[in-house]
N, C-alpha and C positions, 0 to 999 in steps of 0.2 A: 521423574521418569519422562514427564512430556516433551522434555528439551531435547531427547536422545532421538525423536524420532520425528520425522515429517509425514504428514497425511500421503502425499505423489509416492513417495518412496514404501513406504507401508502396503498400498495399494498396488503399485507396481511389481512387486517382491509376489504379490497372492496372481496379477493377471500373469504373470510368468510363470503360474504351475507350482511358486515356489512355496513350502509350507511357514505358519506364520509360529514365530514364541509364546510363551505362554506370557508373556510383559506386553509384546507386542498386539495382543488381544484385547489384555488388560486396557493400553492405552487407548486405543478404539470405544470398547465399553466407555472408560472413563470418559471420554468426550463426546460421547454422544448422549449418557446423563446430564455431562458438563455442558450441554446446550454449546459444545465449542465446536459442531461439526453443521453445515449447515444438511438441507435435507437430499440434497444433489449429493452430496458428498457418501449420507449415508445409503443412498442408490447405487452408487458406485461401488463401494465395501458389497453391498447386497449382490450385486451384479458378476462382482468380480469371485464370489463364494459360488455361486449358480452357475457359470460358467466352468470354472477350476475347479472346483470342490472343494475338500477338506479332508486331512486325515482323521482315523477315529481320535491321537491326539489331541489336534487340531481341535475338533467338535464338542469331547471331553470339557477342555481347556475353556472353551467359550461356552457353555452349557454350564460349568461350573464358576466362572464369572458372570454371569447372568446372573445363577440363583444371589448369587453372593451381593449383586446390585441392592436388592434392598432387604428388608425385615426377611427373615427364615423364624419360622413356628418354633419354639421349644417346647419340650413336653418333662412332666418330673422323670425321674431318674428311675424307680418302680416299675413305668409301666412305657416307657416310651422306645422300649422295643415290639412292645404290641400295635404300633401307630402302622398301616397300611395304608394303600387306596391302589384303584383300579383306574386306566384311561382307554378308552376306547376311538380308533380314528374316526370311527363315524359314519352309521348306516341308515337305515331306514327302519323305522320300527324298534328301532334299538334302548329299551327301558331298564336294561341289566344290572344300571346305577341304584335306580332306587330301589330296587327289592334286593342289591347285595350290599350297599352298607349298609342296613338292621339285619339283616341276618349274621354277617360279619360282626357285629356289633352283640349281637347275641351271642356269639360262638366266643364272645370275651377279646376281641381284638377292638380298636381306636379307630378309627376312621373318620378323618377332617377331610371329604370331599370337598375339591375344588372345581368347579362344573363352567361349560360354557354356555352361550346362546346359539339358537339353530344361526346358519348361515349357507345358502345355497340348498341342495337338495335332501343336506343331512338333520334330523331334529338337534330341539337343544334341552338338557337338563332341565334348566333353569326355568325354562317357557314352560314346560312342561308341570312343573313343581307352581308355579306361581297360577297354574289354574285352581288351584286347593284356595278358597278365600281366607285369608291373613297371611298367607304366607311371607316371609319376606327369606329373601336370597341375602340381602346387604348386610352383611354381618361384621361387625369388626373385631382384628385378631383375639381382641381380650375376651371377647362374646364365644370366636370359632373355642378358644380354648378353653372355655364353660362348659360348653354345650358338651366337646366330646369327653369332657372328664366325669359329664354328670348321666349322661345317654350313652355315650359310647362312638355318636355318628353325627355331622352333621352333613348339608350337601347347599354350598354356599356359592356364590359368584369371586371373581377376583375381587382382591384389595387392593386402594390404592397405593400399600408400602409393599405388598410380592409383585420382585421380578417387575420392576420398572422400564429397565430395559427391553424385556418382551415387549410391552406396550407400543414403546417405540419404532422398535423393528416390525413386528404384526402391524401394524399401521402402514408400513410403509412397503411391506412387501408384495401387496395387494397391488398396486398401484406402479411398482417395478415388474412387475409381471415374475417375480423371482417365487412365488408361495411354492413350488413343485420341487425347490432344494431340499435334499436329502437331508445335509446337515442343520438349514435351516429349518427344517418340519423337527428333527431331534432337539436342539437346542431348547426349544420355544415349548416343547413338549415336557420333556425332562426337568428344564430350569424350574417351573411351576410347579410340577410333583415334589422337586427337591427341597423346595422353599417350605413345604407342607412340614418338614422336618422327618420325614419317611425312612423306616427302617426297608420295606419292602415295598415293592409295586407289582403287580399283574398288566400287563396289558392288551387289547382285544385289537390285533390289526387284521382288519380286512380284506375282502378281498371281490369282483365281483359287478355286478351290472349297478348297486346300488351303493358304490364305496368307492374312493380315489384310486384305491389300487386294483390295476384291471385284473390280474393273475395272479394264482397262488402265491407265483416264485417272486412277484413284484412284492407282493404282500411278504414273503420272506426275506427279500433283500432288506426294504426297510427294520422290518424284525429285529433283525439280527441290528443292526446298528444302532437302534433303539436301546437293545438288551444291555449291546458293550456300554453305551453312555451311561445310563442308569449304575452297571455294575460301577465305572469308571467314577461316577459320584458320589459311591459312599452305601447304593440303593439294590437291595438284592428284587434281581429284574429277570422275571419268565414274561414271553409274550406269548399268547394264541392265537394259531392263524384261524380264521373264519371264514364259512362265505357267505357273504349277501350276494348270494343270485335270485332271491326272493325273497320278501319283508320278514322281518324279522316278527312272530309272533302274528296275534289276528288284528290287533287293532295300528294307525297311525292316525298321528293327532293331538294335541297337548292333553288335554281333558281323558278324550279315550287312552292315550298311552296310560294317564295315571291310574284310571279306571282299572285296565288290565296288569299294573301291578300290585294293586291289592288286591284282585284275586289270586295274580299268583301267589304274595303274601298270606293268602286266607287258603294254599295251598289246590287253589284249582285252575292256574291258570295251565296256558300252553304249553307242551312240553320242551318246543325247542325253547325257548326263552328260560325257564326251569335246567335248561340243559349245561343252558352257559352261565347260569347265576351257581350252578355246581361246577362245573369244572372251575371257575375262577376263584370261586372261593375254597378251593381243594388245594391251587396252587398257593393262595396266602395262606392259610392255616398250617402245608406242612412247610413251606418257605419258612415260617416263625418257629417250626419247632413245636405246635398243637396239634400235633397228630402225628402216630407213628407212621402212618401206610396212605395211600391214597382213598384206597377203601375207606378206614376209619373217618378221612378228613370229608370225603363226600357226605359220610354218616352224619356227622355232625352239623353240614349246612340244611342236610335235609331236615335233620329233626329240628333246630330251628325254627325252619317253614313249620310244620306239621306241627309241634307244640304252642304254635304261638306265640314265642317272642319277639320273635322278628319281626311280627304286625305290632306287637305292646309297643317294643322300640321306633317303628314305624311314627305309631303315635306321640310319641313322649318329643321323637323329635318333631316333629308337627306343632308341639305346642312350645318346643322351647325356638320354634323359630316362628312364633307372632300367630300362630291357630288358636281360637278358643276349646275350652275342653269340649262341648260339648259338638261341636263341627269338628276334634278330632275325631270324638266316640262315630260320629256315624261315618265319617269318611271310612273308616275301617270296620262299620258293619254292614252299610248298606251307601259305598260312594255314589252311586246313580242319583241317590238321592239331593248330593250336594254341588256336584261337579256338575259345571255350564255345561251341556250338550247340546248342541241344537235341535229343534222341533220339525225343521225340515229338512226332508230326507229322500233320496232319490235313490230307488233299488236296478245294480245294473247285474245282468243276467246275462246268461250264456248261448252261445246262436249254433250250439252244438253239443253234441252226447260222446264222451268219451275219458279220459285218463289225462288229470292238470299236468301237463310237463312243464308250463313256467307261467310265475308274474313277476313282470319286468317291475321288478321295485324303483328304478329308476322314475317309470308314467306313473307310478303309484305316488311317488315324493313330489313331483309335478304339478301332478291336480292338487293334491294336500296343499302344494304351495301357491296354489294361485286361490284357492276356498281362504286361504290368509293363517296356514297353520304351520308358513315357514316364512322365511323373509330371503329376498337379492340383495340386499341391500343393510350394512348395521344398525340404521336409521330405519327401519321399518319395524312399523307396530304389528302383534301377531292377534291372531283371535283365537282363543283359546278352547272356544265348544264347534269349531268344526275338524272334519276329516272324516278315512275310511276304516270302515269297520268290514273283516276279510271273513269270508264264512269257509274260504277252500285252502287247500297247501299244496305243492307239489307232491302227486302220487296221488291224492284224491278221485275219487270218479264222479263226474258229475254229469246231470242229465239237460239239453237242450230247455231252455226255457226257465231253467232254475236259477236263483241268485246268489251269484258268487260275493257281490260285494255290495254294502250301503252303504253311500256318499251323504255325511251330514253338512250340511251348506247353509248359508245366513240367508240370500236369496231367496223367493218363493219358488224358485225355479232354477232348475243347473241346467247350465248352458250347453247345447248339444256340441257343442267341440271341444266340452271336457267329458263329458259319458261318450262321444269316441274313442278319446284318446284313453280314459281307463278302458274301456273294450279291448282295446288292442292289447292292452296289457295282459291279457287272459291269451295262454296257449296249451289247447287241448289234442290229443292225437286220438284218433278211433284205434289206432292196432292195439293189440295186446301188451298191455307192460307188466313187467312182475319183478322188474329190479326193488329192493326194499329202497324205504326214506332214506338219504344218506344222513348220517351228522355233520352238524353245521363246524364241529372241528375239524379242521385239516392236518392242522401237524402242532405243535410246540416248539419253540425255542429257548432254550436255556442257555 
């Protein structure tokens, strides 16, 4: 196939608007595995997709060359139409992962999460999980495929045989300024779900002061393109719009995030966070055909929570991924016990009495990331017992003097141009409001 075509010509064919074949894709991938493409070259390719675009074809096409680059997951024949998972683009406070594959996992579905590290102002899985001591993320495929056939769920980092090609490309798209292509955010997205061997997916795109996408409708544009790739590969794909116009639940922070999912695992945590671990696992339960009605499927994630399995399974995989038993048991009866928190602590309070109409979860990801509970950088180390713990939510009343939030920090002392900038993050109005909390869903894509 490589003799048929030239890099100039290839290239040229995409800056002219023109769409590419599905060979013609092909040979791109294969050369740029083939170490036959230098890294200019693959800039160029990048460049020329971010400028032009791509049809859903198109995207399809190279979303499903990608998965195809390396190892895809098999599962037995039994039960490997119960395989799911969930992706979310990325907010603040956002812990939905870990309290919905054991609950999903309890409701009798598969789930081989594949998770990332924080990077800029969104958390990450992975940092988050790895504050639990033994944890390990690094699993290999022969292990992910133990774990979910013996537990039900695991929640692991990439391997080095899924989706090679991503690697590649995500490396180099940072650096070509190309990361904001549409088709390139689906491919890189998809490709890695795909590899999981996934019968269905969910996906959480948002939207919002504290998420890549500013507005609903942005938040729906991609949606929709998301949905068709996924279906386009084999993957029965509903996306949920969301909004991060304010953190997502009370806690942000590696440690705290954990913290606050096994409460809500132990059934008390927050309700918007509880909100979205239901609807998401509403849509995979009746996507698979586990539930006649929505009703019913809600049913069954909740009882889940509430009976307890979803904390057992919690546990079980805890321990089949490097936890000892007895630092599972307490992480899931008494985490505060076990989880790094910090000891210093700084309470920031309110310089007025009236009705929360917003926290910029943006300042909120900010300080979290300068306390060292996110990273700029792939190469940066995180710290995993600091961050903010939120005492208020939008529609709250809260009174002058009172503290809306504690900043846990390594420091003996937080720096006053970061208890500024969280201050600001607090917006209170004295008039009267009596609009209700809205829900953090917006709409659905199927």
């Amino acid at each position: 196939m490589s003799s048929s075509f030239s890099f100039s010509d290839v290239i040229a064919l995409k800056q002219n608007s023109k769409a590419l074949t599905r060979d013609q894709i092909q040979w791109i991938i294969d050369s740029i595995i083939g170490k036959k493409f230098h890294d200019a070259q693959i800039g160029a390719f990048l460049m020329a997709v971010f400028l032009k675009g791509m049809t859903n074809e198109e995207t399809i096409a190279l979303t499903s060359i990608m998965t195809g680059s390396g190892e895809v997951l098999s599962w037995p024949e039994e039960w490997k139409h119960l395989v799911v998972d969930k992706h979310s683009t990325g907010g603040v406070g956002d812990k939905v992962s870990l309290i919905l594959a054991p609950a999903l996992a309890a409701c009798g579905l598969k789930v081989p999460m594949i998770s990332g590290r924080s990077l800029g102002f969104t958390g990450g899985t992975l940092d988050k999980l790895e504050s639990i001591p033994g944890f390990n993320v690094n699993i290999t495929t022969d292990k992910i495929q133990d774990i979910v056939k013996d537990v039900g769920c695991c929640i692991v980092g990439q391997t080095l045989t899924l989706v090679p090609a991503d690697k590649i490309l995500y490396s180099l798209r940072d650096i070509t300024s190309t990361v904001a292509s549409a088709p390139l955010i689906c491919s890189s997205i998809i490709s890695k779900k795909a590899a999981e061997g996934l019968s269905s997916l969910v996906l959480d795109v948002k939207y919002g002061r504290g998420s890549f996408q500013c507005t609903p409708t942005d938040a729906e544009n991609l949606a929709k393109l998301l949905v068709a790739v996924g279906n386009g590969v084999g993957m029965k794909t509903t996306a949920l719009i969301t909004s991060m116009e304010e953190p997502l639940g009370m806690m942000i922070g590696n440690s705290l995030e954990v913290l606050e999912s096994v409460h809500c695992l132990q059934g008390k945590g927050p309700s918007d966070v509880l909100d979205l671990v239901i609807a998401q696992g509403r849509e995979l339960l009746l996507q698979q055909g586990l539930a006649a009605t929505p009703e019913e499927a809600s049913s069954q994630v909740i009882h889940s929570i509430s009976s307890g399995r979803a904390l057992e399974v919690f546990r079980q995989m805890l321990v089949a991924q490097g936890v000892d038993e007895e630092t599972s048991k307490a992480i899931c009866k008494s985490p505060e016990t076990v989880l790094p928190i910090s000891n210093h602590t700084t309470d920031i309070k309110s310089s007025k009495s009236g009705t929360v109409i917003g926290i910029d979860p943006l300042k909120c990801a900010e300080v979290s990331g300068v306390l060292g509970a996110g990273r700029l950088q792939p190469s940066d180390i995180v710290t995993h017992n600091t961050g903010i713990q939120l005492f208020k939510k939008v529609g709250n009343l809260i009174q002058q003097g009172e503290t809306w939030a504690t900043v846990y920090h390594v420091d003996k002392k937080l720096s006053d141009e970061l208890i500024l900038k969280l201050e600001s993050a607090l917006s209170v109005t004295s008039e009267n409001i009596t609009d209700e909390i809205k829900s953090k869903i917006h709409s659905i894509i199927k």
